[in-house]
N, C-alpha and C positions, 0 to 999 in steps of 0.2 A: 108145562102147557103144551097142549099139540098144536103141531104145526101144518100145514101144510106140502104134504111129500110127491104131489102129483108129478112133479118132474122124474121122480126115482121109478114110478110105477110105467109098468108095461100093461097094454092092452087090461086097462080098468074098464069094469061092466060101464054104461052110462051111466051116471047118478051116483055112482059110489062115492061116500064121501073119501077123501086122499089124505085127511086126518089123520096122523098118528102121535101118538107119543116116544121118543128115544128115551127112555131113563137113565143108561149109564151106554158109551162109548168108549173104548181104547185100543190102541193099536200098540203092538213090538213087534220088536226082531224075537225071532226064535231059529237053534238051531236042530235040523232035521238028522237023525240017524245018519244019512247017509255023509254028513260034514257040510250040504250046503248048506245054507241059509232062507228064510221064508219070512213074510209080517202073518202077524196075528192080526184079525180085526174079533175084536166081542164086541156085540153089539144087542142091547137086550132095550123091548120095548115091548107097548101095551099091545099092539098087532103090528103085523107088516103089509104091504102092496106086494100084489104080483109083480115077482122080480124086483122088488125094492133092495134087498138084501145083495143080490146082484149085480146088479147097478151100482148101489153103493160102492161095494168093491173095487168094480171097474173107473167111476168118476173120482172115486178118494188114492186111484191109481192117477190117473189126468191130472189132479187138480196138483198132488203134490209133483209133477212132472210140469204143469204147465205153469205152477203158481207159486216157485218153490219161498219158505217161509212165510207165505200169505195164513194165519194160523184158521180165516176164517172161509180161506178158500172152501172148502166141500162144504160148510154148511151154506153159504152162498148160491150155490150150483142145485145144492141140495131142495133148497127152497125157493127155488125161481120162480115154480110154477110151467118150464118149458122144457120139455122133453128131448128137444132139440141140444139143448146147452150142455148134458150130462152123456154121460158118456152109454155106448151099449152095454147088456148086461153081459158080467164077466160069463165065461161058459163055464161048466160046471167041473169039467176037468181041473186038477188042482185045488177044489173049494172041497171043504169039511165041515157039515153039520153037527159038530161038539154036543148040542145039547139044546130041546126044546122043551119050555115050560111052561106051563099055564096056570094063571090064580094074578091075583094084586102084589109081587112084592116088588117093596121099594127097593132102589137101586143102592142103600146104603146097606139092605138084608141080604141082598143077593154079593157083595165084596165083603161083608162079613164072614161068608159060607167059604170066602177065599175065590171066588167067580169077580172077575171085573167087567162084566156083560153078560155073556147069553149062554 
């Protein structure tokens, strides 16, 4: 079902609706070339908000910082509806666009393909 994402979006036209759908979400550790360490976010859905994807990041940084073990913390934050509450969007330094798609697949098609989001 979509939810409402207006807290995650940045500078939305008026009127746009803040709708969206997440179909599939997860996060790991992975380890980098160089020996350090990093999290993964995929995150695959029917559209995004400006700087939603960003945001994300940054609030799903906050929340497991401010909220540790709360499982429900970032979807809370997530759908407040206040802009205020989530955190700024992460800056683009350090973030990697893996892979953009478009069409209807389900989130059970796309971890089929061996993809666990986006």
């Amino acid at each position: 079902a979509a939810r409402d994402y207006r807290a995650l979006g940045r500078g939305l036209p008026k009127g746009k609706d803040p709708s969206t759908r997440i179909l599939a979400a997860a996060a790991s550790r992975v380890a980098l070339p160089c020996g350090a360490e990093a999290v993964r976010l995929d995150v695959a859905g029917d559209r995004f908000l400006r700087r939603q994807v960003r945001t994300l990041v940054a609030t799903a940084v906050h929340a497991a910082r401010s909220r540790p073990g709360d499982e429900l913390a970032l979807l809370d934050l997530a759908t407040c509806g206040d802009v205020h509450r989530t955190a700024p969007a992460a800056p683009a330094i350090g973030l990697c666009l893996a892979e953009a798609g478009y069409g209807a697949a389900a989130p059970d098609e796309a971890q089929s393909r061996g993809e666990s989001g986006g």
